[in-house]
PyMOL Python script that loads the backbone (N, CA, C, O; Angstrom):
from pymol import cmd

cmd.read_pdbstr("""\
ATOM      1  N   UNK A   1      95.322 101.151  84.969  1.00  0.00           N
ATOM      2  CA  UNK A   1      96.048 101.213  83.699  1.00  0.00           C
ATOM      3  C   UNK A   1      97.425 100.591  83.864  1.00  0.00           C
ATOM      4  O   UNK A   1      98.024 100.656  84.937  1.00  0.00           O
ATOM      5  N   UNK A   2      97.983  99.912  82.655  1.00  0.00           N
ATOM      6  CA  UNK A   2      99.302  99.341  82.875  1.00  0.00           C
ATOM      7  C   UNK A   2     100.021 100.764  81.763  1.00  0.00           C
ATOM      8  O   UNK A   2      99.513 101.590  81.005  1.00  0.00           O
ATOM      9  N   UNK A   3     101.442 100.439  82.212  1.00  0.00           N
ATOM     10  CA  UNK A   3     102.143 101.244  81.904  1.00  0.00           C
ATOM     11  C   UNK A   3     103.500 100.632  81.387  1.00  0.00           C
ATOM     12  O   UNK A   3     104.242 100.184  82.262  1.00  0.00           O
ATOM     13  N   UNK A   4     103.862 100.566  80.260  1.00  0.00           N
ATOM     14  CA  UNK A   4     105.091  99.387  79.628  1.00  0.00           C
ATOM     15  C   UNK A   4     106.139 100.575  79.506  1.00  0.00           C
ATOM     16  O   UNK A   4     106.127 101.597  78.821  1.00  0.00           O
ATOM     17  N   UNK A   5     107.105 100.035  80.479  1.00  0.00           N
ATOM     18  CA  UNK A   5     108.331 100.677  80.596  1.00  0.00           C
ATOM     19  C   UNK A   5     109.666 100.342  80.372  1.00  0.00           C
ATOM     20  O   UNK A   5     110.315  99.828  81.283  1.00  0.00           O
ATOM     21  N   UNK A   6     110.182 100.570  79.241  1.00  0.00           N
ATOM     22  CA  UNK A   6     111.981  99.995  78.794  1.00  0.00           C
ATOM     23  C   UNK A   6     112.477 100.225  80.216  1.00  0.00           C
ATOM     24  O   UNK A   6     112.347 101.138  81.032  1.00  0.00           O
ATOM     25  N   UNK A   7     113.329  98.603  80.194  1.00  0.00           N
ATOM     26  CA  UNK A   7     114.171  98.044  81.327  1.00  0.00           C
ATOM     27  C   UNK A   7     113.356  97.968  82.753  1.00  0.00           C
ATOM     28  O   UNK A   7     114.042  98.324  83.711  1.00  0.00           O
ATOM     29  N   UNK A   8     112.676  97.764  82.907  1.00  0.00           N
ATOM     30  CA  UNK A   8     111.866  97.370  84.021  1.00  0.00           C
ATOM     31  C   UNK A   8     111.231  96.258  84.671  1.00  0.00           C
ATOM     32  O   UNK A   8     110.078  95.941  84.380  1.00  0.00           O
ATOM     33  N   UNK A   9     111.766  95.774  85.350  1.00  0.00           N
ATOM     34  CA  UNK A   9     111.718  94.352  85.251  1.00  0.00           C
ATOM     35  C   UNK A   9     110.079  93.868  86.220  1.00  0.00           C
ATOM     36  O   UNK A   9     109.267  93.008  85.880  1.00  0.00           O
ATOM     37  N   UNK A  10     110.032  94.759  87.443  1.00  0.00           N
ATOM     38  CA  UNK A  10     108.933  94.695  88.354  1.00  0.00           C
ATOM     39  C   UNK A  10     107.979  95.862  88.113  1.00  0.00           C
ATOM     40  O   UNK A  10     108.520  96.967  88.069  1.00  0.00           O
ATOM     41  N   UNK A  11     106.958  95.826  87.986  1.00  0.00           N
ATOM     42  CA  UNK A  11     105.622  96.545  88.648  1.00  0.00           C
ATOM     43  C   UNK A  11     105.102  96.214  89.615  1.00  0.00           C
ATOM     44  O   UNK A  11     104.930  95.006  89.778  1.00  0.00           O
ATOM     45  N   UNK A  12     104.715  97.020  90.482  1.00  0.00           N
ATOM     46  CA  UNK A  12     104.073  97.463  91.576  1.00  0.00           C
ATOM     47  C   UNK A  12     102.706  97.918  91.560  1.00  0.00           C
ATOM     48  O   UNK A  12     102.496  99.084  91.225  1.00  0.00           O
ATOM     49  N   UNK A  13     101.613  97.060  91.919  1.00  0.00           N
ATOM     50  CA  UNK A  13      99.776  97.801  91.380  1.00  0.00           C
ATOM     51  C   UNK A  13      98.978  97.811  92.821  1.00  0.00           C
ATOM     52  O   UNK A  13      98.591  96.818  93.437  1.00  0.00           O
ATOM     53  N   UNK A  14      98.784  99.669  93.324  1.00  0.00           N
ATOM     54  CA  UNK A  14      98.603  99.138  94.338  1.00  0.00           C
ATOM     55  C   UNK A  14      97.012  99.558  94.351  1.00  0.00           C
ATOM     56  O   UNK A  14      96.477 100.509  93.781  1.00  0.00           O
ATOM     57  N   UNK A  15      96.522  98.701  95.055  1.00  0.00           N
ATOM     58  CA  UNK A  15      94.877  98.988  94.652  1.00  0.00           C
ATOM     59  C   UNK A  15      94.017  98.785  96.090  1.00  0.00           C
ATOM     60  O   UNK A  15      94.496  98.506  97.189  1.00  0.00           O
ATOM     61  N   UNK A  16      92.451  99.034  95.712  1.00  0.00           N
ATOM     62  CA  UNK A  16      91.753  98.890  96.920  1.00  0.00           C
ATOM     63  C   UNK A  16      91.064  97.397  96.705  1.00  0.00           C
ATOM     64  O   UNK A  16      90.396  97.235  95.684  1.00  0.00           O
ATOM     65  N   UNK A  17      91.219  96.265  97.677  1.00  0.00           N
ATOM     66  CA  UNK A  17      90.058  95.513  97.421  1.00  0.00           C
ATOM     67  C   UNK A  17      88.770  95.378  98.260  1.00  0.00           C
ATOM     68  O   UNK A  17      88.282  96.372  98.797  1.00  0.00           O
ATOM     69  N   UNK A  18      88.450  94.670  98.327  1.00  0.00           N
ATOM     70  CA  UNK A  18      86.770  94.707  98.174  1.00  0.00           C
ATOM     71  C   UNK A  18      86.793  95.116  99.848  1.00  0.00           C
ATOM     72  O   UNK A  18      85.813  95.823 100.082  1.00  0.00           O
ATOM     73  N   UNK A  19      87.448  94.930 100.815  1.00  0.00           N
ATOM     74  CA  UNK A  19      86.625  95.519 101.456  1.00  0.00           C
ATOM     75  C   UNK A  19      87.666  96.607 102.305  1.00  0.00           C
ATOM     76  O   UNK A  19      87.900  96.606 103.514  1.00  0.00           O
ATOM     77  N   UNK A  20      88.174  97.480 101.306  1.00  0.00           N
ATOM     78  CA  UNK A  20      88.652  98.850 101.488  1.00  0.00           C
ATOM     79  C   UNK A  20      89.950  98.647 101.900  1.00  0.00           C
ATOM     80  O   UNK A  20      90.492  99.729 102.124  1.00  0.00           O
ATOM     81  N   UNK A  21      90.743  97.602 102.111  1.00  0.00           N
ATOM     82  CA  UNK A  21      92.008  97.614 102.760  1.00  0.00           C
ATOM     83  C   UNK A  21      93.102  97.710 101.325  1.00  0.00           C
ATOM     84  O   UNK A  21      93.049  97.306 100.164  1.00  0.00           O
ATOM     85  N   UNK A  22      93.986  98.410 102.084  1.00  0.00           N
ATOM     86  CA  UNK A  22      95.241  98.166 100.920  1.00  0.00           C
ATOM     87  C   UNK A  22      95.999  97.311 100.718  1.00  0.00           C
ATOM     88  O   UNK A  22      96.784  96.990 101.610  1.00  0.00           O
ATOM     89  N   UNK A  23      96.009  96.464  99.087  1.00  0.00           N
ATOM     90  CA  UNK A  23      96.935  95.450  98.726  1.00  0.00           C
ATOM     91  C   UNK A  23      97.623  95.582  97.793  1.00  0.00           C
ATOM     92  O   UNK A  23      97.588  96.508  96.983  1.00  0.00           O
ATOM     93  N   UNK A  24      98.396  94.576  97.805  1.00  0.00           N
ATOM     94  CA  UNK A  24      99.555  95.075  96.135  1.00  0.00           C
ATOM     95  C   UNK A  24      99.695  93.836  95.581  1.00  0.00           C
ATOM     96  O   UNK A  24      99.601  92.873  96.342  1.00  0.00           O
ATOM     97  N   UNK A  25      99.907  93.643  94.376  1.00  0.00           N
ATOM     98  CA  UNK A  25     100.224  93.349  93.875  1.00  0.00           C
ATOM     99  C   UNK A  25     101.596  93.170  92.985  1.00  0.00           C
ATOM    100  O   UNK A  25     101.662  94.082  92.162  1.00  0.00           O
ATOM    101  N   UNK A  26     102.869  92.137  92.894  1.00  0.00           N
ATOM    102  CA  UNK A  26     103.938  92.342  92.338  1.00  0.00           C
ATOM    103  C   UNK A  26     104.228  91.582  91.359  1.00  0.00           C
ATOM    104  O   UNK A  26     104.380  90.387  91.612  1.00  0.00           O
ATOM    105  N   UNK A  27     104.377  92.033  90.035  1.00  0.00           N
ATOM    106  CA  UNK A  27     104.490  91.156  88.913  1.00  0.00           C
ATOM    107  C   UNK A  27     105.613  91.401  88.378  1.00  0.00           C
ATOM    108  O   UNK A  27     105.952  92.576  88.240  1.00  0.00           O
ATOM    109  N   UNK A  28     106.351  90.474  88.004  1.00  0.00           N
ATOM    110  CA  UNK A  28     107.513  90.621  87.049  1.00  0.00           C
ATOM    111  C   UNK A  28     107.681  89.778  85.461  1.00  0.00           C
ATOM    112  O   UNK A  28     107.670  88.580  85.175  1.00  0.00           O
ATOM    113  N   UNK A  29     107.810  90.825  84.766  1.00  0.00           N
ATOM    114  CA  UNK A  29     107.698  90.916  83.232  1.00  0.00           C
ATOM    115  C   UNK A  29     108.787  89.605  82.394  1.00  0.00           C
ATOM    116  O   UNK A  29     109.893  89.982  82.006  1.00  0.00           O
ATOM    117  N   UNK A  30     108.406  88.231  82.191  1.00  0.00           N
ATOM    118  CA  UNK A  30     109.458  87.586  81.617  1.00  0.00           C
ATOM    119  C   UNK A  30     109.244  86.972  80.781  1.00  0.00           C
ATOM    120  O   UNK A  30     108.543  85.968  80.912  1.00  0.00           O
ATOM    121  N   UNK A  31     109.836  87.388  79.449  1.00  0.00           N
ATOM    122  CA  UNK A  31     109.836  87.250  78.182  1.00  0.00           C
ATOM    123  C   UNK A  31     108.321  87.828  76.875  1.00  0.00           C
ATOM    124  O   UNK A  31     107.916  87.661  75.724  1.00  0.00           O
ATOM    125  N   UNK A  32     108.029  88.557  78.164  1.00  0.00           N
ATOM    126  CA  UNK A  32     106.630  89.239  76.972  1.00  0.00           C
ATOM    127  C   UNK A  32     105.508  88.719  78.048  1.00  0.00           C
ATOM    128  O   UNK A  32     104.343  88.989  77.757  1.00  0.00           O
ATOM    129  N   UNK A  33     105.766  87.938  79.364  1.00  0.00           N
ATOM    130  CA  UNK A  33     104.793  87.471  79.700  1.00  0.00           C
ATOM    131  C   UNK A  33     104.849  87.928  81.096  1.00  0.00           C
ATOM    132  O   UNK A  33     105.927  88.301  81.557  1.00  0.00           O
ATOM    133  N   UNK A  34     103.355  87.931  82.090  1.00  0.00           N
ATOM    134  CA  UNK A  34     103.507  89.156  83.035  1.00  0.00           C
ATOM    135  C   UNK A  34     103.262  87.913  84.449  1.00  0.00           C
ATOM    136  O   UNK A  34     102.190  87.378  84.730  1.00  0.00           O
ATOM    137  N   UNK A  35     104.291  87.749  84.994  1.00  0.00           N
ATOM    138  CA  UNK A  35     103.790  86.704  86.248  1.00  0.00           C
ATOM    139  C   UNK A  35     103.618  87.288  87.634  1.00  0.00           C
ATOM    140  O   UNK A  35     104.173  88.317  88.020  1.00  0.00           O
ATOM    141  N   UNK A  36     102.903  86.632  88.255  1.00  0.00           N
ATOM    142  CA  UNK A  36     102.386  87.107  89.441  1.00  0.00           C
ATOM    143  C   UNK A  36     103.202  86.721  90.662  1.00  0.00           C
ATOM    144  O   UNK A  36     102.971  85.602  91.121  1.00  0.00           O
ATOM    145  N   UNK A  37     104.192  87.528  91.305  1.00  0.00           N
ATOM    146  CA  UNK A  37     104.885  86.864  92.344  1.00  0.00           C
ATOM    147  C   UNK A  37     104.017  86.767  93.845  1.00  0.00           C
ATOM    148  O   UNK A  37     103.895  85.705  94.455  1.00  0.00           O
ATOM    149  N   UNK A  38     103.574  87.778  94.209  1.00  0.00           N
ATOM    150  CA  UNK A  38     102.928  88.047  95.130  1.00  0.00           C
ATOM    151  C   UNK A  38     101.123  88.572  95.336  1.00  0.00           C
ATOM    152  O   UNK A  38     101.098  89.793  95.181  1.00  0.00           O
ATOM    153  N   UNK A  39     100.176  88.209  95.527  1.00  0.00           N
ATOM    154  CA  UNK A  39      99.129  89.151  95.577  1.00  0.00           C
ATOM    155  C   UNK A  39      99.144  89.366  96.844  1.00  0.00           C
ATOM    156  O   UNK A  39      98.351  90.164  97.344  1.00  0.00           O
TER     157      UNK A  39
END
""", "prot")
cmd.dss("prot")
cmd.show_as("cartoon", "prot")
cmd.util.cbc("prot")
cmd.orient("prot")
């Protein structure tokens, strides 16, 4: 689930992929639009 938060510039999504290890994901929110800095 995303979660839209006044003044927040980064999210943090941290998830399992496919073969069980932990990754993240870091997106930052600019101008209505959600870019992907890091997978």
């Amino acid at each position: 689930s995303v979660a839209v938060v006044n003044n927040v510039d980064y999210v943090v999504n941290l998830h399992q992929d496919s073969i069980a290890k932990k990754s993240s994901t870091i997106t930052k929110i600019v101008d209505g639009n959600v870019i992907v800095i890091r997978e």
